[in-house]
N, C-alpha and C positions, 0 to 999 in steps of 0.2 A: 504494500500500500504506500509506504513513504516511496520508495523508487519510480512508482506512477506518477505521485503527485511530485516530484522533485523531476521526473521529465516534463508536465505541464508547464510547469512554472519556469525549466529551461528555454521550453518550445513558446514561452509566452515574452517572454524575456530575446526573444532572440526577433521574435514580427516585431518589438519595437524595436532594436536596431535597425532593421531592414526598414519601417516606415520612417526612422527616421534620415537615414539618408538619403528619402528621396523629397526631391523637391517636387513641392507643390506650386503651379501654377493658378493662374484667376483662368487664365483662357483655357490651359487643359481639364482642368480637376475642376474648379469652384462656377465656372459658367455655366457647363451643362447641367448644374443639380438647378441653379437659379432658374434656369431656363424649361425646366419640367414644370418644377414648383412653384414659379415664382412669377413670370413674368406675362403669364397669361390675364393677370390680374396689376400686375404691376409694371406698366408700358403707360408712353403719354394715352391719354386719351383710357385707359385702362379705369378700373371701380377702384384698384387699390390708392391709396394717397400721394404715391409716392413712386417712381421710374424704378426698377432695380435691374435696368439692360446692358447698360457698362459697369468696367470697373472702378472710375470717379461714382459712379453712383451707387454700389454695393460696400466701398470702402467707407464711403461717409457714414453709413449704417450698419459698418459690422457689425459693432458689439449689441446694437439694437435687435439685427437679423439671426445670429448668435443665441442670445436669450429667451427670443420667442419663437425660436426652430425647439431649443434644447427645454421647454417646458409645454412645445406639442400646440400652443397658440395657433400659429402657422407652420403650416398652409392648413385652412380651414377646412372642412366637408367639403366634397364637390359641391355644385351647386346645386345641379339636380338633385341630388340626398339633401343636399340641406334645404329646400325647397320642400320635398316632398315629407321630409322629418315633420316639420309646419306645417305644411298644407292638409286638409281633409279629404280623407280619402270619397269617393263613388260611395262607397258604403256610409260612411257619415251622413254625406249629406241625404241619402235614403230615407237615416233611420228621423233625422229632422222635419221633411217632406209628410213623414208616416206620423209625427207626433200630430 
């Protein structure tokens, strides 16, 4: 059991070496997650507040962007789910019509 766990903690020990000599870019690594997540909502003309499509505009907002990725805030419910989380279903409005 300790020889398991003392290879884990080897094998765990060793991906951080490896992630950390590698460099991370904005345009390799950090664009494409914004750009799933993020900027379908967040582009001029966009419902979110604020552009998040370069990186002068992701950098202004790290630590903001950061905080409400790592506590699950954003990126909210799609829309359709979050719409239809709200909205009443065919069968509500039935049983309404029926009172």
């Amino acid at each position: 059991m300790k020889t398991q766990f003392a290879l884990v903690v080897g094998f765990i020990a060793s991906l951080g070496s490896v992630f950390a000599q590698t460099k991370l870019t904005f345009y390799e690594h950090i664009q494409p997650i914004i750009a799933k997540n993020c900027t379908g909502c967040h582009r001029p003309g966009g419902i979110g507040p604020f552009s998040l499509q370069t990186y002068p505009e992701v950098a202004k907002r790290s630590e903001f962007v950061a905080k409400v990725t790592q506590i699950r805030y954003m990126p909210p419910l799609s829309l359709p789910t979050a719409l239809f989380s709200i909205m009443p279903t065919n069968a509500d409005l039935l049983m309404k019509k029926l009172r």
